[in-house]
N, C-alpha and C positions, 0 to 999 in steps of 0.2 A: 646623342642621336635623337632627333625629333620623329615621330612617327605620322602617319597621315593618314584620316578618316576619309571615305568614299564623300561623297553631296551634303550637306549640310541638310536638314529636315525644317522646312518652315518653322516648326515651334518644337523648343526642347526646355527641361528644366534641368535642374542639378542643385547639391546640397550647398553650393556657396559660388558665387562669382565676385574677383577680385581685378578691381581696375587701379592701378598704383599702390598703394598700401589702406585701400577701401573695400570693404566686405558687405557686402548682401545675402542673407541667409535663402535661399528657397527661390530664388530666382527664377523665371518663363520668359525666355526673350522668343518673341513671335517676329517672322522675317514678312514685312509687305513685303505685297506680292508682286509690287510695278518698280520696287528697291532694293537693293542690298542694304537696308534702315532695317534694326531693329526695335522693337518698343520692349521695355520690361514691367512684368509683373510680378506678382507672386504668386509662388507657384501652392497649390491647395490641394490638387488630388490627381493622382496619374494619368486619369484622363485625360487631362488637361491638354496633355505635351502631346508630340506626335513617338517623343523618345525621351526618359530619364537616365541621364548620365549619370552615373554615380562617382560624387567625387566634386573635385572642385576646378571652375573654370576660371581661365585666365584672360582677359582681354586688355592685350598693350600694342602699342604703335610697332608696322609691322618691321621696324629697324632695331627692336630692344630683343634681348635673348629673354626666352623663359625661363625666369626663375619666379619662385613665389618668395612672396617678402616673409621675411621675420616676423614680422608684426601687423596686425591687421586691427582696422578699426570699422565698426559698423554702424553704419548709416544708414539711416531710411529711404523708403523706394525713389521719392521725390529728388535727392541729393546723388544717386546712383543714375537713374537717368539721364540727370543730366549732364553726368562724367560722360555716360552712356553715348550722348547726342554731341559731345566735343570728340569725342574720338573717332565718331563715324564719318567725318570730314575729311579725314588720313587716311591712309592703308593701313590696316589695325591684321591682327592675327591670334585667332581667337583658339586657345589653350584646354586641354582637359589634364590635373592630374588626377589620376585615382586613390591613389594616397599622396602625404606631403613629399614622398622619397619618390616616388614613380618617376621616370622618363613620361613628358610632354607627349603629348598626340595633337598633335596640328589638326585643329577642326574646319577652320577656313583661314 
């Protein structure tokens, strides 16, 4: 059973986002404002975000089920974007677990 968060917040971070079996540590995807496009950065102090998620976010095309992979390999911010900017093209559906074992909460 997937769960489902209220509005999305323009900019959030969290301690890891995972696109296919690729990991970014401290991620801030900030949402334009004239787009459903996100950019990523990284993330550096609470500030930053409008909300820290704690935990780890999933972002997969929105026809694959959530699960988190086995394996994760990490990659720098430049390599992550631009997974980033190929899957904003699709309908993508963008995941929080809070531990590895947690049930999904559907963020958009």
């Amino acid at each position: 059973m997937v769960r489902s968060m209220a509005a999305l917040p323009p900019a959030l971070a969290a301690h890891r986002l995972i696109i296919g079996n690729k990991c970014f540590s401290y991620p801030l995807l900030r949402q334009a404002a004239d787009t459903d496009r996100y950019e990523l950065n990284v993330f550096d102090h609470e500030g930053e975000a409008t909300i820290f998620l704690s935990g780890t976010l999933l972002l997969l095309s929105a026809d694959l089920p959530p699960q988190l992979p086995l394996a994760t390999e990490s990659i720098a911010l430049p390599a992550m974007q631009a997974l980033l900017d190929e899957l904003q093209g699709a309908p993508t559906h963008l995941y929080l677990f809070a531990t590895p074992n947690a049930r999904p909460v559907l963020i958009r």
